[in-house]
N, C-alpha and C positions, 0 to 999 in steps of 0.2 A: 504494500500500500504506500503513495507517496503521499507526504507533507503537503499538506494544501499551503497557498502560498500566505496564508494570515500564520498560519503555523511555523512556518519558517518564520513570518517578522517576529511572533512571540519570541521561538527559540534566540532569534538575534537581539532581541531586546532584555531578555535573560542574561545573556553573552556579555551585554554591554553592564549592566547592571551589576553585575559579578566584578568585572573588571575595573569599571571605576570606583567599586566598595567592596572592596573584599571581607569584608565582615557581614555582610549581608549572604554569603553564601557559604553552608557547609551542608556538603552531600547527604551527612547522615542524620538528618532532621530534615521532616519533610516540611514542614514550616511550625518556627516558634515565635512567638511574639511577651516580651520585655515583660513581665508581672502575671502572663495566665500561664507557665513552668517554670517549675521549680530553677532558683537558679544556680541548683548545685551539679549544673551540667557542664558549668563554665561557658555559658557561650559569652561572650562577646557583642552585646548590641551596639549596632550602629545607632544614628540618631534616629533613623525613623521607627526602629524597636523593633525589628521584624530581620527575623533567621529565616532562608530556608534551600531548600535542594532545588535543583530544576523544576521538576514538578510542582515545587509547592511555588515558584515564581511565577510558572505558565498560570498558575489558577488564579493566584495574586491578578496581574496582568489583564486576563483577559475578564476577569469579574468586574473590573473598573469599567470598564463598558457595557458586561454583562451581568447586572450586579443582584438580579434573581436565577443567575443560570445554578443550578445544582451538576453539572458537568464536572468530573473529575479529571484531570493531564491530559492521561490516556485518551478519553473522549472530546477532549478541546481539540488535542492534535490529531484525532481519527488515527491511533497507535495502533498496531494486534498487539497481543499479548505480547509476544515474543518484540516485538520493536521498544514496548513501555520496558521490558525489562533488560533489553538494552541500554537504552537512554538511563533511565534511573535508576537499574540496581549495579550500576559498574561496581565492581566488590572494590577496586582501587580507592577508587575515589572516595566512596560510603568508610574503608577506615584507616584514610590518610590522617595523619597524625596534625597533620596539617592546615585541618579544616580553618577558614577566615581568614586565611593571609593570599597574599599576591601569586606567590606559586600555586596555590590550591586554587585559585580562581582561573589563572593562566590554563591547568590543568580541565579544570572543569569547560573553559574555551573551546581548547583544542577538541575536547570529547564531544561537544556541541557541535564544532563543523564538522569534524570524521560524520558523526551522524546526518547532518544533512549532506554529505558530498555522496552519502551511502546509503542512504535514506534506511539502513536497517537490512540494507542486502546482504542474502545469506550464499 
């Protein structure tokens, strides 16, 4: 199945989003936000108070537009199974030591275009 092309701007707006705040993204939390977990997880909030993995940026994203949609990642991007657990469960990434910093985001980048240059082909 290919990436509709809203689906790619999401992912790129992801991309971008990682990279200009790298605290805002750590693979292994699919989205946390400043005061509703515990914060004996260590995350690391940026100002706007919101952690999350790709997935939980796609739903972020695309909810600000669609802000009654009950759509989860997977069905925002029109993923199979197999492509969502591509995209989101890379075991790398989920337990890089590294989650929030500049290389973990760079990281999480590159995994973002591999995917769309690949669209999940097997």
């Amino acid at each position: 199945m290919r990436l509709s092309l809203e689906g790619v701007k999401l992912l790129e707006r992801v991309k971008r989003l990682a990279l200009a705040e790298p605290k805002r993204i750590a693979m292994k939390y699919w989205l946390s936000q400043r005061g509703k977990v515990s914060e004996r997880f260590g995350l690391k909030y940026p100002a706007c108070g919101t952690v999350g993995c790709v997935g939980g940026w796609v739903e972020v994203l695309y909810r600000r537009k669609h802000p009654r949609s009950q759509k989860d990642a997977s069905e925002i991007l029109g993923l199979t199974s197999w492509q969502a657990d591509v995209l989101f469960m890379d075991y790398d990434l989920i337990h890089a030591e590294n989650q929030q910093t500049k290389k973990h985001a760079a990281a999480v980048a590159k995994h973002v275009d591999s995917f769309v240059a690949h669209q999940g082909d097997r």
